[in-house]
N, C-alpha and C positions, 0 to 999 in steps of 0.2 A: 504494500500500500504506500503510496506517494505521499511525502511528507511536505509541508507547504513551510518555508522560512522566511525572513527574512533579514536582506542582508547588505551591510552601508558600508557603502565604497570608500575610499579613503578623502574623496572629496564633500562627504556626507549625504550622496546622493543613496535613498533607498530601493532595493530592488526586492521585490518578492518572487520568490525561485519555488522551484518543482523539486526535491530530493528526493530522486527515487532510490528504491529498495538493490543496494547491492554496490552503490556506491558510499565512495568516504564524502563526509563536508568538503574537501580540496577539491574531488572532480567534479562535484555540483558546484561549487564556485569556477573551479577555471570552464567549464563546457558551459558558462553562461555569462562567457565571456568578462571576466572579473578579471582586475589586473594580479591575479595570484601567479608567481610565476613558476612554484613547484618545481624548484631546479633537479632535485630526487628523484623526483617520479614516483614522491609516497614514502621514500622507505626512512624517514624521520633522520634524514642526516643533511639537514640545511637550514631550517627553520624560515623558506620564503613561501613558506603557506601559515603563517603566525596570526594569528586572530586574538580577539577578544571576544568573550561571554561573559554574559551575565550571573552573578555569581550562585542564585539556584542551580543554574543551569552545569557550571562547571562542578560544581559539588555532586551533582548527580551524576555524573562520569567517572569520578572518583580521582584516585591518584594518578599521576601521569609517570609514565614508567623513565626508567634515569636516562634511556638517551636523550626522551622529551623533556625531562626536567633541565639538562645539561647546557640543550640547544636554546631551551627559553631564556634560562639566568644570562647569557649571552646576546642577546637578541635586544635593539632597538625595542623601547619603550615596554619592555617585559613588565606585566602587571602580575604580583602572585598571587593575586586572587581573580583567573580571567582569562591569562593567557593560556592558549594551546596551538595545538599546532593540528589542522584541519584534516590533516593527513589520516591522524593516527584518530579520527573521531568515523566509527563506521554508522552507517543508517541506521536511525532507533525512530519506529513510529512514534515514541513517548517524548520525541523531539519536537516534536507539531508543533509551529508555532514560534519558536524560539527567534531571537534575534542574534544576529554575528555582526561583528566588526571587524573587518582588516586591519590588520595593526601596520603601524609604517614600515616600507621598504627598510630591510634590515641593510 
């Protein structure tokens, strides 16, 4: 089931997207055309898919594992309560709804 988000560009323009089931937050932002640049390809060793959430929302994912913690504490305007990294966030229906923020080009 397709999850409906929404999601603010880095110039604060809002966009509301489709996150269908089988993709991460990263490929729903870059295949809708988001300036995420996803140098990895996903596999959590870059941090240019770095976002902000809202902090229900990031508590609700839980801990973020040490490469993603690693990649954040390093990262342009790394928030600890907020940042992740879009990659390592897979499709959760119980997402519906949520807002993301692009964090600055690191």
């Amino acid at each position: 089931m397709p999850t409906n988000i929404t999601a603010v560009d880095r110039d604060g323009t809002e966009h509301s997207l489709v996150w269908d089931e089988g993709q991460t937050l990263m490929e729903t932002l870059r295949d809708n055309d988001l300036p995420v640049l996803a140098s990895c390809g996903g596999t959590a060793s870059c941090a240019t898919c770095h976002v902000y959430l809202e902090e229900p929302v990031a508590a609700r994912l839980g801990e973020r594992s040490a490469d993603e913690a690693e990649l954040l504490a390093d990262a342009d305007g790394f928030r600890e309560c907020g940042s992740r990294l879009s990659c390592q966030i897979g499709h959760d229906a119980g997402l519906d709804g949520i807002r993301v923020e692009l964090a600055p080009e690191s």
